[in-house]
C-alpha positions as CSV (number, residue, x, y, z in Angstrom):
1,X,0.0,0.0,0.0
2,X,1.5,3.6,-0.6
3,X,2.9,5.4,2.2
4,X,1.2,8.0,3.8
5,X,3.0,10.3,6.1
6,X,2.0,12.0,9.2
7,X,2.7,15.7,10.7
8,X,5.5,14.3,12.6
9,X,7.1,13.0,10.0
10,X,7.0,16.0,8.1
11,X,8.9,17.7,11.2
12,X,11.8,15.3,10.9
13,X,12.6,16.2,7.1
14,X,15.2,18.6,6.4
15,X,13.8,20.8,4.5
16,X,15.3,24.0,3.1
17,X,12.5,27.2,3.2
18,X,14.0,29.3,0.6
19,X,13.2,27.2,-2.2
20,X,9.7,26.0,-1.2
21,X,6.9,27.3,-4.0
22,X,2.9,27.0,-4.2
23,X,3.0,26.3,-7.6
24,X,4.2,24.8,-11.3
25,X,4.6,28.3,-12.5
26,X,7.1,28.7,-9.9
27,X,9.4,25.8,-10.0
28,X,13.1,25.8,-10.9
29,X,15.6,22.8,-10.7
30,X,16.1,21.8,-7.1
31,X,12.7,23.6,-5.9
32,X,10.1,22.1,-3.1
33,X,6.7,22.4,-4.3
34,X,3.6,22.3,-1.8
35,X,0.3,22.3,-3.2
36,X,-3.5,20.8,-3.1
37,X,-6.6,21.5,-4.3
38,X,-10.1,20.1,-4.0
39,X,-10.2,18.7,-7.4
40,X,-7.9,15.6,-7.4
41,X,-8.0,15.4,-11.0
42,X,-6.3,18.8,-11.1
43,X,-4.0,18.1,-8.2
44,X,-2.9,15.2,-9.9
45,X,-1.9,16.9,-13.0
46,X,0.0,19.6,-11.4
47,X,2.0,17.2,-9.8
48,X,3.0,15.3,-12.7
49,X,3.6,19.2,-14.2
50,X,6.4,19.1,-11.4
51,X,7.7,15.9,-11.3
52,X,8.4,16.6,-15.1
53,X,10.4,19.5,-14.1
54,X,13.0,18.4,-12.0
55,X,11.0,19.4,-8.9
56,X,13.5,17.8,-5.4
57,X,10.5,17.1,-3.9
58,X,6.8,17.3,-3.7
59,X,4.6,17.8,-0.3
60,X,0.8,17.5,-0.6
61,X,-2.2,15.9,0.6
62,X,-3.2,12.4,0.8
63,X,-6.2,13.1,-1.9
64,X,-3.6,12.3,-4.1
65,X,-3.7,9.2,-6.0
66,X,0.4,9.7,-7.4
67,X,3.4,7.3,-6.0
68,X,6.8,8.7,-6.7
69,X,9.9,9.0,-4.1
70,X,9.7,12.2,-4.5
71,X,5.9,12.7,-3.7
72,X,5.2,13.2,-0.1
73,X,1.1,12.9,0.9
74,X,0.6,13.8,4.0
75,X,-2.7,13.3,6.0
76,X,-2.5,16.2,7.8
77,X,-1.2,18.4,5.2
78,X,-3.1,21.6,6.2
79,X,-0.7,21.1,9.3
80,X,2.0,20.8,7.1
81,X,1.6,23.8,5.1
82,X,0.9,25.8,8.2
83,X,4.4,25.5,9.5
84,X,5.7,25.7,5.9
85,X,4.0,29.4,6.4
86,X,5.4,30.1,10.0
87,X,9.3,28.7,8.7
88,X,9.0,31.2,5.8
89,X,7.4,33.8,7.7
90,X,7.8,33.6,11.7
91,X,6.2,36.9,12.5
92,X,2.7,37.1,10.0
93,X,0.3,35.8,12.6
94,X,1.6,38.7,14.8
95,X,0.3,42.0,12.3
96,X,-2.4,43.5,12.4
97,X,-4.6,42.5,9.4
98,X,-7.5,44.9,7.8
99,X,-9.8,43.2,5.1
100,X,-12.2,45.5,2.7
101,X,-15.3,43.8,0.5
102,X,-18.0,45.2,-1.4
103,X,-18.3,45.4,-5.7
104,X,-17.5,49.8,-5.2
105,X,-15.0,51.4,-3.2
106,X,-12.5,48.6,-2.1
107,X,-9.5,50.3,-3.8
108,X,-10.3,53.7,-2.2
109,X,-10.9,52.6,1.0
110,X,-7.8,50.6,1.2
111,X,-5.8,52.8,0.3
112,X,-6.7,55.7,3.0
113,X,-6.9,53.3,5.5
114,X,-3.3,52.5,4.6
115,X,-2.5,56.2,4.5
116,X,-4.3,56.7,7.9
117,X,-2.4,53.7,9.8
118,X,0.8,55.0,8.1
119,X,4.8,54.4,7.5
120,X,4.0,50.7,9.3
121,X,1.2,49.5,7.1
122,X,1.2,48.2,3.5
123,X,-2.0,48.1,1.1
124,X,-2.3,44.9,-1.0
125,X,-4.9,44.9,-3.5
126,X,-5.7,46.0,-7.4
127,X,-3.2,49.0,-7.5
128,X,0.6,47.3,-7.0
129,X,2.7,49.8,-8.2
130,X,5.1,48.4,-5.9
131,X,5.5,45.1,-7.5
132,X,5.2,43.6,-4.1
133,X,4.1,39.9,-6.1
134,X,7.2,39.9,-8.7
135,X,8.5,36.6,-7.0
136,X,5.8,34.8,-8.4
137,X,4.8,34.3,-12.0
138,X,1.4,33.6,-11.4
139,X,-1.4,36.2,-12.2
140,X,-1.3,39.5,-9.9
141,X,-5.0,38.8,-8.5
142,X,-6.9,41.7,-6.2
143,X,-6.7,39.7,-3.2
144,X,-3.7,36.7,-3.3
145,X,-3.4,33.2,-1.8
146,X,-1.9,33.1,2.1
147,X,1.4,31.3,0.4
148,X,2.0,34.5,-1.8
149,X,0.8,36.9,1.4
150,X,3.2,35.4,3.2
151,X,5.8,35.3,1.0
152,X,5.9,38.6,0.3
153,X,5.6,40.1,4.2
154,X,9.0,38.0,4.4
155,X,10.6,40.1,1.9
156,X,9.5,43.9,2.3
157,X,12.2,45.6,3.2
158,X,10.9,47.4,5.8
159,X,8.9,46.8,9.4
160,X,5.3,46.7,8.7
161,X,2.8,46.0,11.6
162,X,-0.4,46.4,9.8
163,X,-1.3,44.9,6.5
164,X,-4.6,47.0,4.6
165,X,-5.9,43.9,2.4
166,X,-9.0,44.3,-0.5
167,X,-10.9,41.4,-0.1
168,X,-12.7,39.8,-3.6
169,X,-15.5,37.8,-3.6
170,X,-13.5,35.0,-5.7
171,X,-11.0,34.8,-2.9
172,X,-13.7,34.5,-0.4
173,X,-15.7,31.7,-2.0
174,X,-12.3,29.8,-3.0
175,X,-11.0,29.7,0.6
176,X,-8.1,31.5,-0.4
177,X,-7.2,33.2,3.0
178,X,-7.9,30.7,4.9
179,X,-6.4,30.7,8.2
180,X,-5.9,34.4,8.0
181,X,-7.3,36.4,11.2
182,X,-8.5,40.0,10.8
183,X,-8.3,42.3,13.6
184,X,-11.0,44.7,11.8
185,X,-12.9,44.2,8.4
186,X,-15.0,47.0,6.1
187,X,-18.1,46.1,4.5
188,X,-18.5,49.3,1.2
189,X,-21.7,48.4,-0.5
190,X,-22.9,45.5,-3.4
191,X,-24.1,45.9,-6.9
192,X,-24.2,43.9,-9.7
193,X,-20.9,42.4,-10.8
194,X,-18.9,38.9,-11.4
195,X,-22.4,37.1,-12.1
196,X,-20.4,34.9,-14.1
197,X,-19.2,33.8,-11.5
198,X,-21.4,33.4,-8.9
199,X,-24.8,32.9,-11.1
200,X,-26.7,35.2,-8.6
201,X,-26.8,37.8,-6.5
202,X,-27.6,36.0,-3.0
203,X,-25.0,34.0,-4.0
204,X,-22.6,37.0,-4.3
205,X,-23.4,38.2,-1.2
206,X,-23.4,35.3,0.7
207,X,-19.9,35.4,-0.6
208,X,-18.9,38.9,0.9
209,X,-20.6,37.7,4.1
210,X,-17.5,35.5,4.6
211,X,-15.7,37.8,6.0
212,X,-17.1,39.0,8.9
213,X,-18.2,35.5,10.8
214,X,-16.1,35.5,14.2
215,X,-13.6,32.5,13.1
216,X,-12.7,35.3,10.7
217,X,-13.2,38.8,11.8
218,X,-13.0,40.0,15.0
219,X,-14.9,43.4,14.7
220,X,-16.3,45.0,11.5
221,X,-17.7,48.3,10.1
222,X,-20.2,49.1,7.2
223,X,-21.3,52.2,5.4
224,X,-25.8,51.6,6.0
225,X,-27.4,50.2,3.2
226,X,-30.0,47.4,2.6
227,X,-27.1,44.8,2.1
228,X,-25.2,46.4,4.8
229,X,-27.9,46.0,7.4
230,X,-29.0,42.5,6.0
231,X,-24.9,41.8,6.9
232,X,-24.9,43.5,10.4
233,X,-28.1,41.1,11.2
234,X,-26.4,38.0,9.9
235,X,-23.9,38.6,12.2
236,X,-25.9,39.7,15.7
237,X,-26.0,43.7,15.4
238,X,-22.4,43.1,16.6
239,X,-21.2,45.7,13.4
240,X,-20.2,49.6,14.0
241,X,-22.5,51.5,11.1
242,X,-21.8,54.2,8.9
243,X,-24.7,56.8,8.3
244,X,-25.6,60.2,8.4
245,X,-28.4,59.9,11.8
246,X,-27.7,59.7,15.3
247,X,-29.1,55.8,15.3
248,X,-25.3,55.1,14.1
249,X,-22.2,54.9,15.3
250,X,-20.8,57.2,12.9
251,X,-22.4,60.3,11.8
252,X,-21.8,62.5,8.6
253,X,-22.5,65.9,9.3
254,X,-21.5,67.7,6.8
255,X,-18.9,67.9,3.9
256,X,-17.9,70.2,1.1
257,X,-15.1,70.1,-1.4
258,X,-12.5,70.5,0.8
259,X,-13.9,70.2,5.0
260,X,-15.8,67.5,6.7
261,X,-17.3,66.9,9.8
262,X,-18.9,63.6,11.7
263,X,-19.0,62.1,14.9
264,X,-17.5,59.0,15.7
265,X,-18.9,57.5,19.2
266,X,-19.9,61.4,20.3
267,X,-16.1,62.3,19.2
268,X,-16.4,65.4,17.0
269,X,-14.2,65.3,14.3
270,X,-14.4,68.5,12.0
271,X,-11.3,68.7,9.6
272,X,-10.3,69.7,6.1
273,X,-10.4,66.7,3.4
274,X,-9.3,67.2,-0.2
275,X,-10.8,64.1,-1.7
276,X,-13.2,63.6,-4.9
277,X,-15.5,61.5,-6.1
278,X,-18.9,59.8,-5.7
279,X,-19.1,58.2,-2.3
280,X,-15.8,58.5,-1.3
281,X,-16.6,60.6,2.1
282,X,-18.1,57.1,2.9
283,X,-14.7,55.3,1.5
284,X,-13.0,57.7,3.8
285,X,-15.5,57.4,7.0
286,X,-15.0,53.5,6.3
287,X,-11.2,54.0,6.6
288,X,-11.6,55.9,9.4
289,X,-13.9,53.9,11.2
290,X,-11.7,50.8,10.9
291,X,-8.2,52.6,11.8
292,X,-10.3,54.2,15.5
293,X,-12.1,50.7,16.2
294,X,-9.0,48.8,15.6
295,X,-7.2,51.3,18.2
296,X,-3.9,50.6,16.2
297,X,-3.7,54.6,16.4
298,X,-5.1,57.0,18.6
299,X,-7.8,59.1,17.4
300,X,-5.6,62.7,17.6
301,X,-3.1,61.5,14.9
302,X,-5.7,59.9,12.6
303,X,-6.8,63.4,12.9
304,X,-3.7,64.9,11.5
305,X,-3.9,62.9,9.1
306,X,-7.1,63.7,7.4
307,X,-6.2,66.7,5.4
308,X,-3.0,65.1,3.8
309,X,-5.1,62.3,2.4
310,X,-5.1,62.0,-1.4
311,X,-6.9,59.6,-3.9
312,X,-5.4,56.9,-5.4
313,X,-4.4,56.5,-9.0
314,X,-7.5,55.8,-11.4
315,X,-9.8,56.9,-9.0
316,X,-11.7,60.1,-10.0
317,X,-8.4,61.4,-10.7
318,X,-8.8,64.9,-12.2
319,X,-6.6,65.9,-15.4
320,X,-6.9,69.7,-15.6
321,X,-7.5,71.4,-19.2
322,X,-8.3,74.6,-20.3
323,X,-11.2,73.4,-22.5
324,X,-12.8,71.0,-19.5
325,X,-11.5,69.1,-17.2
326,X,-10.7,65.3,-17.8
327,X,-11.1,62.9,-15.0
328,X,-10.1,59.1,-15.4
329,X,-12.3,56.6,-13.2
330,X,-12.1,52.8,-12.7
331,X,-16.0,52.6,-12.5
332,X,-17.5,49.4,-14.4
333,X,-20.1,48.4,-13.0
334,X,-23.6,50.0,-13.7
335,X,-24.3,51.7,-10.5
336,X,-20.3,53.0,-10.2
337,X,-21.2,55.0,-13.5
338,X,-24.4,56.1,-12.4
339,X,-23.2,57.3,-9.8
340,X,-20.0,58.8,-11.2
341,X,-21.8,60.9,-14.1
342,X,-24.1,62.2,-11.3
343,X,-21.4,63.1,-9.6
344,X,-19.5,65.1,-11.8
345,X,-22.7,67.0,-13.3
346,X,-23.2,68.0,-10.3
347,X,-19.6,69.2,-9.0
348,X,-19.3,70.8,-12.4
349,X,-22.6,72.2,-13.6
350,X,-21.7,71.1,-17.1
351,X,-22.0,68.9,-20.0
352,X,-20.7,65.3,-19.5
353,X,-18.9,63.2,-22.1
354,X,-18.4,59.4,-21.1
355,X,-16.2,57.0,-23.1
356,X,-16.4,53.3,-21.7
357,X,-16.7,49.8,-22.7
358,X,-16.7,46.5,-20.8
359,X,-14.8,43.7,-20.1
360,X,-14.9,40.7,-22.4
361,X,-15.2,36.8,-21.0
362,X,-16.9,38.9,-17.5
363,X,-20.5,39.3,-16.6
364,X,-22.0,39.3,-19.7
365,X,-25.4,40.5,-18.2
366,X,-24.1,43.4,-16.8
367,X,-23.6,45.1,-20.1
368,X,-26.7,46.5,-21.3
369,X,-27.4,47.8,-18.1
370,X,-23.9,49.4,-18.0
371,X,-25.5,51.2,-20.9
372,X,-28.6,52.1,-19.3
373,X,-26.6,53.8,-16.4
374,X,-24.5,56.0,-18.8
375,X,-28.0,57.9,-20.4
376,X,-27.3,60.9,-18.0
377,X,-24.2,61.8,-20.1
378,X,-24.6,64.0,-22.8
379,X,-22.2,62.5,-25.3
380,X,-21.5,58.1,-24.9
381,X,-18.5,57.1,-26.6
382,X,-18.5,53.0,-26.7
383,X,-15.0,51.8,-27.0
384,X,-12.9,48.9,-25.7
385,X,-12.0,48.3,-22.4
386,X,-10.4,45.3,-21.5
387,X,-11.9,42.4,-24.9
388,X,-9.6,39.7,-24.2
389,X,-10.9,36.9,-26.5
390,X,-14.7,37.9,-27.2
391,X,-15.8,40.2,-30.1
392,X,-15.4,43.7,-29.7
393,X,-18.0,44.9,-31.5
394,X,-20.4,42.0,-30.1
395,X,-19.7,43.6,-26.3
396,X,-20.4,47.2,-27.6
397,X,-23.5,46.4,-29.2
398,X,-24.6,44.5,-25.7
399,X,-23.9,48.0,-23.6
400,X,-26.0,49.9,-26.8
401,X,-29.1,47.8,-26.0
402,X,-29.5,49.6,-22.7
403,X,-29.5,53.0,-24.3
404,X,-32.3,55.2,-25.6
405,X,-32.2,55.6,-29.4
406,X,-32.8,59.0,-29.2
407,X,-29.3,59.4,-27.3
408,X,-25.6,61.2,-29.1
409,X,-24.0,58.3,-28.8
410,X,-21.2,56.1,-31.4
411,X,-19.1,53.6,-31.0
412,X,-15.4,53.9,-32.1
413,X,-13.8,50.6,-30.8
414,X,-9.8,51.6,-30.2
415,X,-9.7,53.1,-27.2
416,X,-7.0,55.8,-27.7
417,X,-8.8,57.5,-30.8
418,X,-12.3,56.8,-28.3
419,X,-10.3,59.0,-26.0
420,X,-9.0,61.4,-28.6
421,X,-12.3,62.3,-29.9
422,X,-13.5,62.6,-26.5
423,X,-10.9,65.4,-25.6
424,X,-11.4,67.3,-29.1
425,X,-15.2,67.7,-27.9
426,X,-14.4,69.6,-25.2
427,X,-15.5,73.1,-25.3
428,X,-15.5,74.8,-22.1
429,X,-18.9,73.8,-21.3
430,X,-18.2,70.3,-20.6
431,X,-16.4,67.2,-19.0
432,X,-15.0,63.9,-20.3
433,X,-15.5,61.3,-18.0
434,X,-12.8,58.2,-19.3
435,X,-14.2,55.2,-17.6
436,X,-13.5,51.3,-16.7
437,X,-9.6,50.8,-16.4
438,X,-8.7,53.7,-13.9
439,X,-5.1,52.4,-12.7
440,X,-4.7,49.4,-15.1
441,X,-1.2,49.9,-17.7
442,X,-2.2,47.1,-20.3
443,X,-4.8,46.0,-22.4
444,X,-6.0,42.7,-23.1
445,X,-6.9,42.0,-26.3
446,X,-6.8,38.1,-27.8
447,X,-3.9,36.2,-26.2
448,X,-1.9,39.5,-26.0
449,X,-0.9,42.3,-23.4
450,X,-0.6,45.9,-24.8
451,X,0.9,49.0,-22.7
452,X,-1.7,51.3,-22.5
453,X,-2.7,53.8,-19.3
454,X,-5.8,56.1,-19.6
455,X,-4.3,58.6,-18.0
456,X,-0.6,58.5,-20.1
457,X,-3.3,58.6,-23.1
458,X,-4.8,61.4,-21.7
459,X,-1.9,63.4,-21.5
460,X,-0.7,62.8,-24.4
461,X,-3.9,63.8,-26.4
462,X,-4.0,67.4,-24.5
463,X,0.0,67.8,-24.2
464,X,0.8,67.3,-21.0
């Protein structure tokens, strides 16, 4: 019969750390590869992937059905991997971990609360500038596996205590944090997205609602809305809300452009803030919310921190132009551009212009209702975003069916002329609103990457 190891087995190998990967992409002569997965078919294949590439030796679980010496199936093997974890990084059970959901905001919110918490924090999510992942050739993902979190805490280069993480739906309903404890999780909102992948809404949000059981979260915070409540009951009223009445725990009072003021547990905080955007005083009260409860800082220098706080890359980042100002926004979903044409009619008192597309091999059903949201612009420029290998002019023509006929709108398929002819419309009296890739430098079109940054094209088109 083939041998099955046990945990202590496991502790008598000699193992060497530094060469241990999570997966086939990974592997280089002489490495350790640890890996699993639910589907034993799949398991099995990646194993044979690594035994074919010179792999030293193999650690898994006893699911699989392979017998090689250098194939080690251990019956315990979440045990296993969990020292793995601890040898490669002693210290990432001690941090502080911060996990964000929701379909809007989770980029925005991150990334104050990361700016709030400071010098000793680090923000992993959509935007990595930083290249935090570049040990790994698998795909950068919004939220990564616990090996690849771990992995890279080992190697910043600096002391971080807190760690700001987005949280995706995907990751949540594919376990792939498990065994991750966070000190404080934010709840944003839900709206229609990824029904491709989850088939439904209830299933999306029962999803979401993953994170904030008490195996996994240990306090939370939401901004009020119906699925914000319907989460806080879920979960025993045990939540901090976000809302503009005295029934919550934190209370907008007022904002303008550039000041807010709320009260957080009958603190009054009134403060200058120089942030844009729709919602993103809620992003910000989220952040807030999450740095006080999590009393990682005290409240008087989160305060000093308000008015330095800036917003991130691709999110309602404003391009100033003589003719009208340009703003680039990674809305794409149908309530995100909803709500960021309303937005901007109403901070500008002008004329909008909205160029935007939608991903292909996504949510499919998303698309004409995409359309539908944009019918507040003026002008509707229909162009690419992200294709990949669906046809281009099939996805446009499925974000056309949710617009009025009687609507200015074309569709000019390559984004950078969509863009150009955007600009060259602008006439004082109006705004271009360049939607759906925000932060994102390529383009996926077929097999193939391109280089291509809205707000580099921008620039270019007026310049800059």
């Amino acid at each position: 019969m083939d041998k099955i190891y046990n945990y202590d087995q496991y502790l008598e190998m000699s193992l060497d750390f530094s060469v241990i990967v999570n997966s086939t992409l990974d592997l280089k002569p002489g490495s350790i590869l640890c890996i699993d997965n639910e589907d034993i078919e799949k398991l099995d294949y990646l194993i044979n992937e690594a035994l074919n590439k010179d792999v030293d030796k193999i650690l898994t679980s006893s699911k699989s059905k392979i017998s090689d010496y250098k194939v080690y199936r251990f019956e315990d093997y979440e045990k296993v991997f969990e020292d793995i974890l601890e040898n490669i990084n002693p210290n990432f059970k001690n941090k502080t971990f911060f996990g964000i959901t929701g379909t809007n905001g989770k980029t925005t919110t991150a990334h104050l609360l990361n700016s709030l918490l400071g010098d000793s924090s680090i923000f992993v999510g959509t935007i990595d500038e930083d290249n935090l992942f570049e040990f790994t050739k698998e795909e950068h993902l919004t939220t990564p596996k616990l090996f690849n979190l771990v992995k890279m805490l080992s190697l910043v280069d600096r002391d971080i205590s807190n760690v700001v993480l987005e949280v995706s739906s995907h990751a949540l309903d594919q376990q792939r944090l498990n065994g991750l404890y966070f000190k404080m999780s934010g709840f944003t909102n839900l709206s229609q997205d990824h029904l491709d992948y989850h088939n439904t809404m209830d299933e999306y949000f029962e999803a979401k609602t993953k994170l904030f059981n008490k195996k996994t979260s240990e306090e939370f915070v939401y901004i009020v809305s119906n699925y914000g409540e319907k989460l806080n009951q879920i979960y025993d009223s045990r939540g901090f809300s976000i809302g503009n009445t005295k029934n919550n725990n934190v209370q907008l009072n007022s904002y303008t452009n550039d000041s807010i003021n709320f009260d957080i547990d009958g603190i009054n905080v009134n403060s200058k803030l120089y942030l844009s955007g729709p919602e993103i005083i809620y992003n910000f009260l989220l952040a807030f919310s999450m740095a006080y409860y999590s009393k990682v800082k005290d409240i008087n220098e989160l305060k000093d921190q308000i008015p330095l706080l800036k917003n991130p890359k691709g999110r309602y980042d404003v391009i100033n132009y003589e003719k009208g100002d340009i703003i680039v926004d990674y809305s794409h979903t149908p309530e995100a551009i909803e709500k960021v044409i309303k937005y901007t009619k109403e901070r500008y008192k002008k004329d909008v212009i909205v160029v935007f597309g939608a991903g292909g091999n996504r949510d499919k059903s998303k698309r004409k209702f995409m359309g539908t949201a944009s019918q507040n612009a003026e002008k509707i420029i229909i162009t690419n975003d992200n294709p990949r290998k669906e046809d281009q002019l099939d996805i446009s023509k499925q974000i056309l069916e949710g617009i009025d006929l009687k609507k200015n709108v074309e569709i000019i398929l390559n984004r950078r002329e969509a863009i150009s002819k955007g600009v060259n419309l602008l006439d004082g009296k109006s705004t271009l609103l360049v939607l759906g890739k925000g932060h994102e430098k390529f383009q996926e079109i077929g097999d193939e990457l391109y280089e291509f940054d809205d707000i580099e094209v921008v620039r270019e088109e007026i310049s800059i």
